[in-house]
Backbone as CSV, one residue per row, in Angstrom:
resi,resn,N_x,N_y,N_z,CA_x,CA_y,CA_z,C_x,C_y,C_z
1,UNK,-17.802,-2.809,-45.719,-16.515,-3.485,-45.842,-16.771,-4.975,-46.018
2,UNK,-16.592,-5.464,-47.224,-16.974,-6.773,-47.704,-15.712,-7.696,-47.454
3,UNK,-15.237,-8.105,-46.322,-14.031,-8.827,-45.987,-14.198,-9.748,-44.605
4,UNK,-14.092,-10.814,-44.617,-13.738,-11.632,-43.471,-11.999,-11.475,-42.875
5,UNK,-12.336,-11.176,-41.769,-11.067,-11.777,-40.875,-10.474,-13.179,-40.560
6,UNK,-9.318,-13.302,-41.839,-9.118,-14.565,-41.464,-7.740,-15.390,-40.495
7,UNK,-8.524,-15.725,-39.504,-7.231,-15.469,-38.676,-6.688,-17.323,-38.690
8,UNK,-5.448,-17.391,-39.251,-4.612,-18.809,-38.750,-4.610,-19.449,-37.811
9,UNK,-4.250,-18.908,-36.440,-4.261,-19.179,-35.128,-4.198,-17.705,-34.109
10,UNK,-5.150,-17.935,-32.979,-4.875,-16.999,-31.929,-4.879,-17.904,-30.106
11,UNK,-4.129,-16.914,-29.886,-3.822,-17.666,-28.325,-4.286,-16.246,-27.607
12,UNK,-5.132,-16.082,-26.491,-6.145,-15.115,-25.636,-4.921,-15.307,-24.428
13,UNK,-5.007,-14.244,-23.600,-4.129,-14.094,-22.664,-5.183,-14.011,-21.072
14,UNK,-4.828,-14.595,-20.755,-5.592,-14.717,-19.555,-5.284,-13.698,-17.832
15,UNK,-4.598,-12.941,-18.044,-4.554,-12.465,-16.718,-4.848,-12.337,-15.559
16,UNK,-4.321,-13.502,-14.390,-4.694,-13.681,-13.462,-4.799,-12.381,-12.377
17,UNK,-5.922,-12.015,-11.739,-5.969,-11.075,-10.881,-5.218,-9.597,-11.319
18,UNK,-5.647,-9.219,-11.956,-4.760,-7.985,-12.833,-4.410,-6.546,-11.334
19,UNK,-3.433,-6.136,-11.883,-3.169,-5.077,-11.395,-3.506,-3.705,-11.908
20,UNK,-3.868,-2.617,-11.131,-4.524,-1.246,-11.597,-3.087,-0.777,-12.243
21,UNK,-2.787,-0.050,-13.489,-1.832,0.426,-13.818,-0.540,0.000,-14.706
22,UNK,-0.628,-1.455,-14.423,-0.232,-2.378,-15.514,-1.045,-2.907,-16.724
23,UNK,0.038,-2.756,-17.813,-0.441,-3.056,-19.240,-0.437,-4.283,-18.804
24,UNK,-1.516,-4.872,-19.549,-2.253,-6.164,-19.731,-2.226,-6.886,-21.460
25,UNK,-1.371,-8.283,-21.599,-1.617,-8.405,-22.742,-3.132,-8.828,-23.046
26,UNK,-4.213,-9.157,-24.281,-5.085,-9.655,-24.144,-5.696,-10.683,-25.228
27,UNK,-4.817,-10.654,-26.852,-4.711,-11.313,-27.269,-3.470,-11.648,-28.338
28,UNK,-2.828,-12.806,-29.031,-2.395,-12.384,-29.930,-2.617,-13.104,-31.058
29,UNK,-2.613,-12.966,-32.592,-3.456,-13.716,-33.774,-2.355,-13.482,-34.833
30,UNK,-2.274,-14.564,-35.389,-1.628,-14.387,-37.176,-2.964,-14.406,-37.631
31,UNK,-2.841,-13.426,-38.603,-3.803,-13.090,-39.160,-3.656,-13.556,-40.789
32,UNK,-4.561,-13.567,-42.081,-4.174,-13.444,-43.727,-5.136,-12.498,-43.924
33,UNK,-4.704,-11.450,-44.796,-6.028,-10.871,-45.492,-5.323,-10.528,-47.256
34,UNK,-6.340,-10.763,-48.186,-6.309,-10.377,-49.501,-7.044,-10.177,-50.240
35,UNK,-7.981,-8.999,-49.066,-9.493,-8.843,-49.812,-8.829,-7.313,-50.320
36,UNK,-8.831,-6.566,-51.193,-8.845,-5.089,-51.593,-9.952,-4.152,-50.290
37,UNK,-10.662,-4.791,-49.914,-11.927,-4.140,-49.162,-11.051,-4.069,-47.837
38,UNK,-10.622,-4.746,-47.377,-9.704,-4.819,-45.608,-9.039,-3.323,-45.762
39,UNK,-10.180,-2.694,-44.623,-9.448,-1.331,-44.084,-9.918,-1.321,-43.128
40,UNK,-8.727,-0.846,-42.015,-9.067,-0.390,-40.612,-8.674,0.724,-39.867
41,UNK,-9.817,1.096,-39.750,-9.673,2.451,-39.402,-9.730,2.896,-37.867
42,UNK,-9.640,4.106,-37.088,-10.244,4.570,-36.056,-11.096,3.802,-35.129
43,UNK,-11.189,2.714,-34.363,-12.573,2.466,-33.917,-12.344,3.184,-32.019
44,UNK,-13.844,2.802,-31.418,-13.775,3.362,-29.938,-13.736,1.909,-29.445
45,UNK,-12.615,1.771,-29.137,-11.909,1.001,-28.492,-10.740,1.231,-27.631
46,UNK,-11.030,0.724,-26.419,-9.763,0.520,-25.279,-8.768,-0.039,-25.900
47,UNK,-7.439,0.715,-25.749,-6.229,-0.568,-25.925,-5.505,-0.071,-27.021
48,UNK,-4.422,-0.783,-27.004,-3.418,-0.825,-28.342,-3.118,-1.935,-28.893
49,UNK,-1.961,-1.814,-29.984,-2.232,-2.864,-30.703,-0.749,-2.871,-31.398
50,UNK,0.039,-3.834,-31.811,1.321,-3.596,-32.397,1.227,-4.747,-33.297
51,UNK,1.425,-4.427,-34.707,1.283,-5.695,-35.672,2.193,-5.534,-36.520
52,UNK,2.581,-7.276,-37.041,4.176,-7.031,-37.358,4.059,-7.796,-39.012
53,UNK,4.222,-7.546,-40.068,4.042,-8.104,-41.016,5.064,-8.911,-41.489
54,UNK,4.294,-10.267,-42.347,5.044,-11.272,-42.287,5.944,-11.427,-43.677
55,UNK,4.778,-11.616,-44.429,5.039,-10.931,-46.190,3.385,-10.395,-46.830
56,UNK,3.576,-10.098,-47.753,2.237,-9.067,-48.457,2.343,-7.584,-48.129
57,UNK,1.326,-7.035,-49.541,1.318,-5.488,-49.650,0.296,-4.893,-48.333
58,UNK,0.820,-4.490,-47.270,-0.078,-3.779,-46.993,0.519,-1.984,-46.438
59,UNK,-0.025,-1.651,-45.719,-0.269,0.189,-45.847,-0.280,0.832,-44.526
60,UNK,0.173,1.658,-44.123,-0.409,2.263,-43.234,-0.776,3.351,-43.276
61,UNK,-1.510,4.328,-42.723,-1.725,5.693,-43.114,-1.916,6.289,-42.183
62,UNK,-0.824,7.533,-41.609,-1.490,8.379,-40.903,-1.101,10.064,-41.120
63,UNK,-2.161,10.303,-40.805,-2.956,11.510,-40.844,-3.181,11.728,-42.866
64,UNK,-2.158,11.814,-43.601,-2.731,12.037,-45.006,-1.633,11.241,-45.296
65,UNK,-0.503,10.870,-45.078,0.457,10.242,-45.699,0.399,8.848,-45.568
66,UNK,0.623,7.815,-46.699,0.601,6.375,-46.992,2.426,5.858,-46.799
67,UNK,2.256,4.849,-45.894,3.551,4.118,-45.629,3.239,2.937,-45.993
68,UNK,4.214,2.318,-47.046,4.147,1.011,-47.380,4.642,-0.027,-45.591
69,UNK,4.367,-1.184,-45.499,4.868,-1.753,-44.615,5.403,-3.296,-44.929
70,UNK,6.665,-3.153,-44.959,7.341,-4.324,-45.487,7.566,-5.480,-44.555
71,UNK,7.870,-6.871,-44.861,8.048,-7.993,-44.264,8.975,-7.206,-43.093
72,UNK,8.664,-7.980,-41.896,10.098,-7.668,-40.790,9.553,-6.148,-40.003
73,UNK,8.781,-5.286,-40.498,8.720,-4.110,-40.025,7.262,-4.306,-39.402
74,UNK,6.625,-2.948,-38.406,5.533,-3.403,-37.050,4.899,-1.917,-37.145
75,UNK,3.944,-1.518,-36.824,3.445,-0.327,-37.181,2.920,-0.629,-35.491
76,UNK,3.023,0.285,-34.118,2.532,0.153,-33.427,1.049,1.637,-33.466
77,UNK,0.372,1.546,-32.657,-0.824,2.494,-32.660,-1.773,2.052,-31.062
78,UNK,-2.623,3.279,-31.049,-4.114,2.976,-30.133,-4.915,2.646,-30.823
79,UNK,-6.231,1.755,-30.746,-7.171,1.922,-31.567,-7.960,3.198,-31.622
80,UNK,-8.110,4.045,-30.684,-8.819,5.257,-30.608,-7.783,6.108,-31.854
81,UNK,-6.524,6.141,-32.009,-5.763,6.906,-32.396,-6.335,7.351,-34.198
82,UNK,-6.951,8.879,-34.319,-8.023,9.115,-35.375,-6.810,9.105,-36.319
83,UNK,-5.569,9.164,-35.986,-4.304,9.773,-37.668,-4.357,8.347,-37.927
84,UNK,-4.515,7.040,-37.596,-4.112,6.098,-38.678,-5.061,4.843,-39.011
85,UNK,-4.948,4.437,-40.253,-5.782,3.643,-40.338,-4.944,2.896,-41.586
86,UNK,-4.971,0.948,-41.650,-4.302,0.351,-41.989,-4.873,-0.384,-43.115
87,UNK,-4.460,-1.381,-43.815,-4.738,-1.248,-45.262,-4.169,-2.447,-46.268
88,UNK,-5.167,-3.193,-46.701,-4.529,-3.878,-47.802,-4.205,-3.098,-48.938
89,UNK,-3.520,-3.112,-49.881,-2.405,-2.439,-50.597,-3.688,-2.516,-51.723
90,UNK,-4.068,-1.163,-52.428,-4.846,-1.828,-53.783,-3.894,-2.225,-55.044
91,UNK,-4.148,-2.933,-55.589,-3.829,-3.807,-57.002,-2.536,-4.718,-56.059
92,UNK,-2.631,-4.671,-54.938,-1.260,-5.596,-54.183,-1.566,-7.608,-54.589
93,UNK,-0.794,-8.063,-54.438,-0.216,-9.368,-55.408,-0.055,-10.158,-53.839
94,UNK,-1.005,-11.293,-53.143,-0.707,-12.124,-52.679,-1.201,-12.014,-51.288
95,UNK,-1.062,-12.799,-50.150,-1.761,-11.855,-49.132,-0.498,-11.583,-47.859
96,UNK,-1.766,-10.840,-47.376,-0.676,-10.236,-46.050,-1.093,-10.799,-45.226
97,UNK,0.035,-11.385,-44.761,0.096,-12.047,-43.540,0.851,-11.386,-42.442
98,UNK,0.214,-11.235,-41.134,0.433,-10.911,-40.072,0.443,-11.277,-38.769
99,UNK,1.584,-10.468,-37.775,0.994,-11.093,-36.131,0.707,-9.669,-35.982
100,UNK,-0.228,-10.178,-35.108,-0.722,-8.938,-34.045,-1.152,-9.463,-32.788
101,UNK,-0.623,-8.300,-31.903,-1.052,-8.407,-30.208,-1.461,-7.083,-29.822
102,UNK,-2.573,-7.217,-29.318,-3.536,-6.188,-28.408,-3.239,-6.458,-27.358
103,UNK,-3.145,-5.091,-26.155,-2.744,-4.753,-24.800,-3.661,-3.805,-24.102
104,UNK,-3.763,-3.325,-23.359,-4.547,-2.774,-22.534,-3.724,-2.074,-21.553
105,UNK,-4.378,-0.800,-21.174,-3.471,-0.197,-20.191,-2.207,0.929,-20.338
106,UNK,-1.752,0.521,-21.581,-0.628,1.633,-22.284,-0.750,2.562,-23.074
107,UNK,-2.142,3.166,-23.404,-1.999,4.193,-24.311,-1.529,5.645,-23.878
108,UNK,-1.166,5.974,-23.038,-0.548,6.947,-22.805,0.953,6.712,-23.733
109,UNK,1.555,5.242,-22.952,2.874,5.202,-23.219,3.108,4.640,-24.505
110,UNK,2.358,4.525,-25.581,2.081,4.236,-27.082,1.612,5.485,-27.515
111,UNK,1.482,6.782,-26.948,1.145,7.785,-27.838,2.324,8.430,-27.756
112,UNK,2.817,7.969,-26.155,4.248,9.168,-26.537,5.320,8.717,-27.750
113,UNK,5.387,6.945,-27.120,6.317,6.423,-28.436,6.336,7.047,-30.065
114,UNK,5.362,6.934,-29.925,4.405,7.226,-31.484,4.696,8.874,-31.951
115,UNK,4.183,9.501,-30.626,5.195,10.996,-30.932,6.540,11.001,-30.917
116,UNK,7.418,10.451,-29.833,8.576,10.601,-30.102,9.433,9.622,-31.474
117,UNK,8.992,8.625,-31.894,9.723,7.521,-32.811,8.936,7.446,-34.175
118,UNK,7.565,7.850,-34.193,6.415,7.771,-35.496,5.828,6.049,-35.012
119,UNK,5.050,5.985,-36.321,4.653,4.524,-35.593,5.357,2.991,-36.284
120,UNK,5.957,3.667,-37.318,6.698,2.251,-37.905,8.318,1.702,-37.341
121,UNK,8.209,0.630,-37.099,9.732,0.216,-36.562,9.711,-1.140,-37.217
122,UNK,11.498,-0.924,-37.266,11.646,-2.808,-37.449,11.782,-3.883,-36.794
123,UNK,11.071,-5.044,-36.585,10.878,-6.018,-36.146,11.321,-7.251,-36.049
124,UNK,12.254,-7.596,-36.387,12.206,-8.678,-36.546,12.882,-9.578,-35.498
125,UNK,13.042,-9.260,-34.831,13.351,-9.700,-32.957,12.218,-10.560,-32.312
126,UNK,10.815,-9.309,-32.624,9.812,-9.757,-32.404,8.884,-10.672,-32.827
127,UNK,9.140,-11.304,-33.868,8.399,-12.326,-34.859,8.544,-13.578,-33.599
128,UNK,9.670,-14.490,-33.375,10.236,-14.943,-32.756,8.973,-15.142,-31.254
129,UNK,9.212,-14.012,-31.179,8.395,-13.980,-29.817,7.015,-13.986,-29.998
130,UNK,6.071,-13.257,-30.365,4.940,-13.576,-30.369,4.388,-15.111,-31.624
131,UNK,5.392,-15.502,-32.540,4.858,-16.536,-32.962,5.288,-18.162,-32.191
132,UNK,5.936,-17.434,-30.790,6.432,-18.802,-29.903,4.528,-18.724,-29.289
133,UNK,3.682,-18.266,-29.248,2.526,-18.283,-28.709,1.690,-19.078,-29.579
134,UNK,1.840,-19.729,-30.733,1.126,-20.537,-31.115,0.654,-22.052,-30.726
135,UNK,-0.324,-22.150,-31.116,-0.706,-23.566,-30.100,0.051,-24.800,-31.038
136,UNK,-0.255,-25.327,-30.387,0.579,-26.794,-31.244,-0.611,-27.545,-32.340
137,UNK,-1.746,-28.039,-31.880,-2.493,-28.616,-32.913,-3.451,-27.478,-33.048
138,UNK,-4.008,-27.304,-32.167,-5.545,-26.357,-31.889,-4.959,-25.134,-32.759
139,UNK,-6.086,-24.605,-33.114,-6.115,-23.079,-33.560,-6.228,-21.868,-32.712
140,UNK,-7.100,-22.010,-32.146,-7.141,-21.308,-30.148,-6.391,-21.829,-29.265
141,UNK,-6.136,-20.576,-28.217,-5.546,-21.513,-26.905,-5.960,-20.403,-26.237
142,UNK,-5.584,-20.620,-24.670,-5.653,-19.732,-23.757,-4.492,-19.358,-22.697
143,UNK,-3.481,-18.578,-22.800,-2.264,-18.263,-22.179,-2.350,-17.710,-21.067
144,UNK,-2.534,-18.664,-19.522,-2.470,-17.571,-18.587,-1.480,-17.132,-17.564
145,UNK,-1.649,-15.483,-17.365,-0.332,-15.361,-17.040,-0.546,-14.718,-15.919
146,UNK,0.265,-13.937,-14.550,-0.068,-13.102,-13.627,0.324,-12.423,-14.285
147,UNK,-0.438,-10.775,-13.335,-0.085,-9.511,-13.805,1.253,-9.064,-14.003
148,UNK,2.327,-9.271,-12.930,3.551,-8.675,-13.469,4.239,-9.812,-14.726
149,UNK,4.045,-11.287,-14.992,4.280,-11.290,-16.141,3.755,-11.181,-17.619
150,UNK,2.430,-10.368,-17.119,1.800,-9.613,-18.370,2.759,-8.181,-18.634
151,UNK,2.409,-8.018,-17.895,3.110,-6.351,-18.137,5.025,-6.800,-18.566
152,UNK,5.182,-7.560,-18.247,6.738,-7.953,-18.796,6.511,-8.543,-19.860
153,UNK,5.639,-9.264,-20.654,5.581,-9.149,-22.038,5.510,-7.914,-22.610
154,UNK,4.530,-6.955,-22.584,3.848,-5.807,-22.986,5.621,-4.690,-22.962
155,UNK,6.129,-4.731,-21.963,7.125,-3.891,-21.970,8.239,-4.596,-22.943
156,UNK,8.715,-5.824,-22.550,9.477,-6.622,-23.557,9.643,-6.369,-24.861
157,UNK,8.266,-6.258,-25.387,8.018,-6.392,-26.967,8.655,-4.431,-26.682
158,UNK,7.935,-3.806,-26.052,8.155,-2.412,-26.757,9.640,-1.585,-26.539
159,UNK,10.325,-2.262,-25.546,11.408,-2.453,-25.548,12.515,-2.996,-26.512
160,UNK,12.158,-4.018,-27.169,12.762,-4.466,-28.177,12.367,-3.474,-29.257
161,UNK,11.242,-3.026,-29.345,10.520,-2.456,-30.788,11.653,-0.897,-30.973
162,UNK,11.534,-0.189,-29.861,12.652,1.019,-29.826,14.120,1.041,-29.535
163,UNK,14.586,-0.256,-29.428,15.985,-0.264,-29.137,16.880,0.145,-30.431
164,UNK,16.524,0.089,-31.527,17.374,0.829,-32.604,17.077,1.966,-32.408
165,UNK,16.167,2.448,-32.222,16.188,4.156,-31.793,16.600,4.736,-30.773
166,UNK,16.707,3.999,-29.290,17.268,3.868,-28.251,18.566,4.061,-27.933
167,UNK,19.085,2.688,-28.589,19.917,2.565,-28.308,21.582,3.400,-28.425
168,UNK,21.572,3.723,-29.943,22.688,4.868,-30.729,22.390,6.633,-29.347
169,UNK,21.229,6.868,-29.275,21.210,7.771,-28.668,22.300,8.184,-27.689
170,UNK,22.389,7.252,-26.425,23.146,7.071,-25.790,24.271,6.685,-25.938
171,UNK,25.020,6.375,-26.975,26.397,6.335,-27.459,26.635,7.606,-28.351
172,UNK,26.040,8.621,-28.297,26.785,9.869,-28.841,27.180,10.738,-27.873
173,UNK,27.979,11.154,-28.887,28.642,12.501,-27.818,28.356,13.261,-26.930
174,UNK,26.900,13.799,-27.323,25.978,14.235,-26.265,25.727,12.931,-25.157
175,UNK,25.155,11.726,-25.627,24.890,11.170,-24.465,25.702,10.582,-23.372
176,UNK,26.930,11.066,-23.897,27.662,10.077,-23.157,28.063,11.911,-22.219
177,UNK,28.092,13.148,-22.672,28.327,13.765,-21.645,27.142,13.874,-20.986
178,UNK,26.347,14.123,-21.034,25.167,13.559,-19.934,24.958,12.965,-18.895
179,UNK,25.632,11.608,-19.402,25.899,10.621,-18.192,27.043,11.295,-17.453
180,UNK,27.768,11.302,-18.073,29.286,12.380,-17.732,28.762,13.476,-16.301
181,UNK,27.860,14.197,-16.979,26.891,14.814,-15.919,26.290,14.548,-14.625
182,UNK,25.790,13.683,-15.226,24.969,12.856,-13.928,25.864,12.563,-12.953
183,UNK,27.334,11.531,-13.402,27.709,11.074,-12.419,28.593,12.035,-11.589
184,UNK,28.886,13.189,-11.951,29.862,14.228,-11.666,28.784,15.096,-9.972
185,UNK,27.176,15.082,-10.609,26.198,15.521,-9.781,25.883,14.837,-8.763
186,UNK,25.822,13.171,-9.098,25.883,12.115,-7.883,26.840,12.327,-6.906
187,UNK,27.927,12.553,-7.616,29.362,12.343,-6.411,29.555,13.487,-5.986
188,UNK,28.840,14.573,-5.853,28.750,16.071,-5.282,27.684,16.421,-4.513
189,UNK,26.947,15.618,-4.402,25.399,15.858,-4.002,25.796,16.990,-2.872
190,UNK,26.765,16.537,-1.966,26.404,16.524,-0.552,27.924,18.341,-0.427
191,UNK,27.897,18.582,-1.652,28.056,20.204,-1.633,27.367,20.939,-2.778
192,UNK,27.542,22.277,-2.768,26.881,22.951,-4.000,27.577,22.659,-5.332
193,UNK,26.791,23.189,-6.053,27.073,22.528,-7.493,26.531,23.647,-8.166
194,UNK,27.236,23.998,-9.094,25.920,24.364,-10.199,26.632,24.741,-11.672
195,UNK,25.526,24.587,-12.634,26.012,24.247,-14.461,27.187,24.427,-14.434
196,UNK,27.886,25.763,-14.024,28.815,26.397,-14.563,30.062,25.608,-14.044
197,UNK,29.987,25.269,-12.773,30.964,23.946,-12.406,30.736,23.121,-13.058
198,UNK,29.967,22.514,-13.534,29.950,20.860,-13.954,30.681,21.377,-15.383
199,UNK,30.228,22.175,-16.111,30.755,22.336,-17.902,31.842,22.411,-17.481
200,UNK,32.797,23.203,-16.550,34.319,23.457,-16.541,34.717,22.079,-15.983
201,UNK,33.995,21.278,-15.018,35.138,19.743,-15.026,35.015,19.197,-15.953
202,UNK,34.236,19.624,-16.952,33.615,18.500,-17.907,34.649,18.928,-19.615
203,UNK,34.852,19.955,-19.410,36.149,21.015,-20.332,34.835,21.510,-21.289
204,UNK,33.582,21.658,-21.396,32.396,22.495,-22.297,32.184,23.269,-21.716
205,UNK,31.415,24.037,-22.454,31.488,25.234,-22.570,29.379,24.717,-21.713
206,UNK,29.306,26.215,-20.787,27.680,25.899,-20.056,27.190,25.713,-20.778
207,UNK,26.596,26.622,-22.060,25.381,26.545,-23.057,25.506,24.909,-23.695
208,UNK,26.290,24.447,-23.693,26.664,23.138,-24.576,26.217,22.526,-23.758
209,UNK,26.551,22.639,-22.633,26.323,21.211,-21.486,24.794,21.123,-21.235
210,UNK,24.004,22.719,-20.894,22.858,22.365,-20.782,21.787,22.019,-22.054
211,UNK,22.357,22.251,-23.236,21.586,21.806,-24.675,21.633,20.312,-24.610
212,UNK,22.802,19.913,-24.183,23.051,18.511,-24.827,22.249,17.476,-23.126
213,UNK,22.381,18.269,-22.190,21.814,17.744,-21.063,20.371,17.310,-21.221
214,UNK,20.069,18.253,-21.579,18.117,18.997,-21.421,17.693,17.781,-23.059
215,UNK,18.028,17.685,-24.125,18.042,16.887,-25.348,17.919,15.254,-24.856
216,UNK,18.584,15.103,-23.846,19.416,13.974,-23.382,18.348,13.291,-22.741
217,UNK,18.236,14.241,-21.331,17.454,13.350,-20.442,16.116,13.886,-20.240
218,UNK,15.650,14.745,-20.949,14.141,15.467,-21.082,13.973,16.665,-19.856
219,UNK,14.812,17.024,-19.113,14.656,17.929,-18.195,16.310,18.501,-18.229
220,UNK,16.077,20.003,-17.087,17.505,20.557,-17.463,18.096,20.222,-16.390
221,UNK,19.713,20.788,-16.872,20.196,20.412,-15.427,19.906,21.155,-14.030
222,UNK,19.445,21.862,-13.967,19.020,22.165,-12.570,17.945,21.593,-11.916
223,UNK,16.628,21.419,-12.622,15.827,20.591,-12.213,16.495,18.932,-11.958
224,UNK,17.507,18.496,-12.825,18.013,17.458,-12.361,18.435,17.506,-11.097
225,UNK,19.734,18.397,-10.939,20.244,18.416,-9.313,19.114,18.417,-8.538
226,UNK,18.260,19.528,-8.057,17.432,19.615,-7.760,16.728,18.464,-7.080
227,UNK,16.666,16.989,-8.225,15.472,16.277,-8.071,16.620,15.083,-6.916
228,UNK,17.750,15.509,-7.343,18.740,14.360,-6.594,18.635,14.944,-5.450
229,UNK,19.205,16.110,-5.447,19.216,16.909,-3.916,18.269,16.456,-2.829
230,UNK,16.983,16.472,-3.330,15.813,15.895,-3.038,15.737,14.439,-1.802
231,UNK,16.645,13.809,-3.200,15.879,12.638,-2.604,17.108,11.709,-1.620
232,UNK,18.049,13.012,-1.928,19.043,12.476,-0.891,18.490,13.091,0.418
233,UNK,17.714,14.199,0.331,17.200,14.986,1.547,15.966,14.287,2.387
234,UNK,15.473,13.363,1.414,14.143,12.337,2.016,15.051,11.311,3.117
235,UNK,15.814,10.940,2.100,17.064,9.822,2.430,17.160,9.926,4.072
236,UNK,17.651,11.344,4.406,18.286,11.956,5.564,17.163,11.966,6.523
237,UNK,16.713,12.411,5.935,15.358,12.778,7.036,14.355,11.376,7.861
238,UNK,14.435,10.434,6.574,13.852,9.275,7.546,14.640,8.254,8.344
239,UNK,15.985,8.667,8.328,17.224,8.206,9.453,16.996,8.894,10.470
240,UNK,16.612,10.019,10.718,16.349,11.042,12.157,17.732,11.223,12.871
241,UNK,19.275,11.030,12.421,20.228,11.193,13.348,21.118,12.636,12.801
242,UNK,20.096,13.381,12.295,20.679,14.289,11.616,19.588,15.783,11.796
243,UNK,20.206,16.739,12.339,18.776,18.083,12.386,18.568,18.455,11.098
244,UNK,17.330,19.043,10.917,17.317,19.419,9.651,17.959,20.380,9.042
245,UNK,18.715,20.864,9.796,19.708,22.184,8.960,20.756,21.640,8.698
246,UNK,21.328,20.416,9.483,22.729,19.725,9.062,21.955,19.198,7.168
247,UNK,20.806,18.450,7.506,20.668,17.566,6.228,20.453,18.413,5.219
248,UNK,20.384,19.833,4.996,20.029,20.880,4.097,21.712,21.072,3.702
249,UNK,22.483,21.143,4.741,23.696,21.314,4.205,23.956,20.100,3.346
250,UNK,23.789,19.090,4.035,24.595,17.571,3.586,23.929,17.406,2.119
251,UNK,23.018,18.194,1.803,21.722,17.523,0.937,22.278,18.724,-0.373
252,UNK,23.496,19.391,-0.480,23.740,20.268,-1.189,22.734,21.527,-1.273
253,UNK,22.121,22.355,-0.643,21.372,22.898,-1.087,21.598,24.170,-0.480
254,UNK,21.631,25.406,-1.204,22.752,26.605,-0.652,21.958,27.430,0.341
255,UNK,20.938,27.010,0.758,20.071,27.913,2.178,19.332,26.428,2.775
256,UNK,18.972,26.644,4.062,18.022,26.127,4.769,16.457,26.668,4.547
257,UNK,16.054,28.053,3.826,15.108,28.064,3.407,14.833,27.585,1.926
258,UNK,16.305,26.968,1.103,15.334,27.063,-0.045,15.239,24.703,-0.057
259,UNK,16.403,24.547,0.614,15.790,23.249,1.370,14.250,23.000,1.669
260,UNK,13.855,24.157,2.576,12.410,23.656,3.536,11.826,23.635,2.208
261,UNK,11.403,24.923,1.217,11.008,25.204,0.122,10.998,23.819,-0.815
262,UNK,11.732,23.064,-1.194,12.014,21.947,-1.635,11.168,20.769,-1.224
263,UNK,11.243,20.627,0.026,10.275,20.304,0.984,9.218,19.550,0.838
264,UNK,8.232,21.608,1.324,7.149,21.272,0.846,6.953,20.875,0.023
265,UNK,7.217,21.743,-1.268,6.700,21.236,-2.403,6.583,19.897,-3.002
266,UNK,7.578,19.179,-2.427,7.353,17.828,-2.638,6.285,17.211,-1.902
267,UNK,5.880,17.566,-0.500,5.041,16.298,0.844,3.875,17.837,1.138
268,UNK,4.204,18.606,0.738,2.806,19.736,1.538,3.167,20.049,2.860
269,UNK,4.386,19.482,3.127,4.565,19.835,4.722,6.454,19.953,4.848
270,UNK,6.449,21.046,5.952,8.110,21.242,6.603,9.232,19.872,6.762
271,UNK,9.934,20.232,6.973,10.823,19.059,7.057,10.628,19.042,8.467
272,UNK,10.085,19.368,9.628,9.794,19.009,10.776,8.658,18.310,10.699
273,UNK,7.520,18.963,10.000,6.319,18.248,10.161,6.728,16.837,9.887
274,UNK,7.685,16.333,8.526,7.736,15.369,8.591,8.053,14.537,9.148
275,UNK,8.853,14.768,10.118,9.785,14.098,11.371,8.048,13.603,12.549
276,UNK,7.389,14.006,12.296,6.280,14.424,13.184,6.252,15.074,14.853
């Protein structure tokens, strides 16, 4: 690959005392390239990477299919990730100019994006923000930040990056009975409940409620109640002014064995053990 990296300016992120589990930013660079040879592919590398183009032809590719990537739009990825690899445009007219910022720590939550949304989104929210990181005279700098306001960049940007996809979700019909759902399950906790009640206050029909539920919030509605029931039942239990068969009632849950059952499975131990 006969091409230099030519980068305009980059500012390195410094992370003071990092935290286990938080994304870490680690650098970010405007980049130019207008060599025909600039391809990047696959490497074994930690980390991700989200780059947002400024103007110029360039490409993305994953798995066999070629996506042009236009001014304003951001192709996020892992570097490990083998489906894509990025691309000056051949016979393309001028160069491409880019930002890019590398992170650390999120590839789990950049592969799901990537499965659930693909990897191209539009950007242009984000320009704004990572080109406020440029230094003033210097070409380098060094940005340092603590861990939780690393990880509040890192979420920031990807937050902004899915909010057109995000956002409409939850203003449809489905999402709004969902919520409809939820709050109908909140304000019942503390009796039984189940689908077939909630669709009739709700005037749908069950099968509807749990399609559009389960679509909605990634789990169904019973495992939802379920998870509330729960944690109103933790709730109860570390107040101690309540036996545990009252808080099985209070906690909606239609036996005291399938309460304990609940339980365990959450802590490995009885709702007495936990009391100690």
């Amino acid at each position: 690959m006969d091409f230099r990296k030519i980068r305009r300016w980059e500012t390195h992120f410094d992370v003071r005392r990092p935290l286990a589990g938080l994304p870490a930013p680690q650098l970010v660079v405007e980049e130019v390239q207008e060599s025909a040879a600039y391809r990047i592919a696959p490497r074994d590398l930690e980390g991700s990477q989200l780059s947002i183009t400024l103007s110029g032809p360039a490409v993305l590719r994953v798995g066999a299919i070629d996506h042009e990537i236009p001014a304003g739009s951001a192709f996020l990825h892992n570097h490990r990730d083998p489906a894509t690899t990025y691309y000056y445009r051949p016979g393309g007219r001028g160069a491409w100019r880019f930002l890019w910022i590398a992170f650390n720590q999120a590839e789990e939550t950049v592969a799901e994006l990537n499965c659930r949304y693909g990897y191209l989104f539009p950007a242009t929210e984000l320009i704004p923000i990572l080109a406020g990181f440029r230094p003033g005279q210097a070409r380098s700098s060094v940005e340092p930040l603590t861990a939780l306001a690393g990880a509040r960049l890192v979420y920031r940007l990807l937050e902004k990056l899915t909010a057109t996809s995000e956002e409409p979700f939850f203003g449809t019909p489905a999402g709004r009975l969902a919520t409809a759902a939820q709050s109908l399950i909140l304000a019942n906790l503390t009796r039984p409940l189940d689908g077939g009640g909630i669709a009739a206050a709700l005037g749908v029909s069950r099968e509807h409620l749990a399609r559009s539920f389960r679509t909605q919030t990634g789990v169904t509605l019973h495992t939802y109640m379920q998870r509330c029931r729960l944690e109103l039942a933790l709730n109860l239990l570390a107040q101690r002014n309540l036996s545990c068969k009252e808080i099985a009632q209070r906690s909606g849950f239609d036996s005291y064995a399938s309460f304990a059952r609940a339980i365990r499975r959450h802590s490995g131990r009885s709702p007495e053990e936990m009391r100690g």
